[in-house]
Structures are given as C-alpha cells and as structure tokens.
ZAMARGU-4260 file (C-alpha; in steps of 0.2 Angstrom, whole numbers, plus 5000, padded with zeros to 4 digits):
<rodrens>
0) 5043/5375/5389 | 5040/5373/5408 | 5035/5390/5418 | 5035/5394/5433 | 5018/5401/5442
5) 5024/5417/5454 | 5015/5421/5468 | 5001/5433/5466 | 5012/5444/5478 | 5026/5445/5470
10) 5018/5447/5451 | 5009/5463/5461 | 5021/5469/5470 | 5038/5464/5460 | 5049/5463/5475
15) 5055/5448/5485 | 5066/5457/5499 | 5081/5444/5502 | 5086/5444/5520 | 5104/5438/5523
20) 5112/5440/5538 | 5098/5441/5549 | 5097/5437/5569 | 5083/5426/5571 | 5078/5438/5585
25) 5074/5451/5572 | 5063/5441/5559 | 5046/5445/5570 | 5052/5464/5568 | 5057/5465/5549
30) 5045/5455/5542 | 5031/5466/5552 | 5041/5482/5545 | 5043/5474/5529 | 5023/5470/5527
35) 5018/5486/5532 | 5029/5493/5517 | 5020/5481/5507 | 5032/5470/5504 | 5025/5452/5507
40) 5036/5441/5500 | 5053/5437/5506 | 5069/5426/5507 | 5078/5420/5522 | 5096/5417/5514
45) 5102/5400/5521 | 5120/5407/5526 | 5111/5419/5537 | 5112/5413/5555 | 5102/5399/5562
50) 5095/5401/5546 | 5082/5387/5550 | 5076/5394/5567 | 5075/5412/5558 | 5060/5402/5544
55) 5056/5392/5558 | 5050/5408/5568 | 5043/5415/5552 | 5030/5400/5549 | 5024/5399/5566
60) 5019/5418/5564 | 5013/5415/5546 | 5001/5401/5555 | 4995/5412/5570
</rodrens>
C-alpha cells in the first residue's frame, strides 16, 4: 500500500482552504488573511483566473 506523506501543516491544522475564482490581484491579501487565521495551506484551483499568475505571485512571496 503506497501513502501519501501530508504536510506537517495540514496534519496540525486539518484544513487546505481551496481558493477558486480568485483575482490574482487579491492572493497577496487572502493568503496574508488566511495565515494569520492559521490556515497555511492552500489550493489555487486551476479554473480560477490567470490561475498560473495567481501561483506564480504566491511563490515569489513564499520565497521573500
């Protein structure tokens, strides 16, 4: 049987908030508001607009 290791996060926590439909001019803002609620891991659906620009955004601040 194969498992799957979780992220330390989200065996703590037990939340993945799931963002779909976001601008990618709000991720800087929900992810802030989402990480303050304690919620640090999440999923940027890919029919959300400019889906990739909205992860792209996401890693660059991940990184600073």
């Amino acid at each position: 049987m194969n498992r799957v290791l979780l992220p330390e996060v989200v065996l703590e926590t037990r939340v993945i908030a799931v963002l779909r439909g976001l601008n990618p001019d709000r991720v800087d803002t929900v992810t802030h508001i989402l990480q303050e609620a304690g919620i640090g891991a999440l999923e940027i659906t890919m029919d959300s607009p400019e889906a990739a620009r909205s992860i792209e955004r996401l890693a660059h601040s991940a990184v600073s």
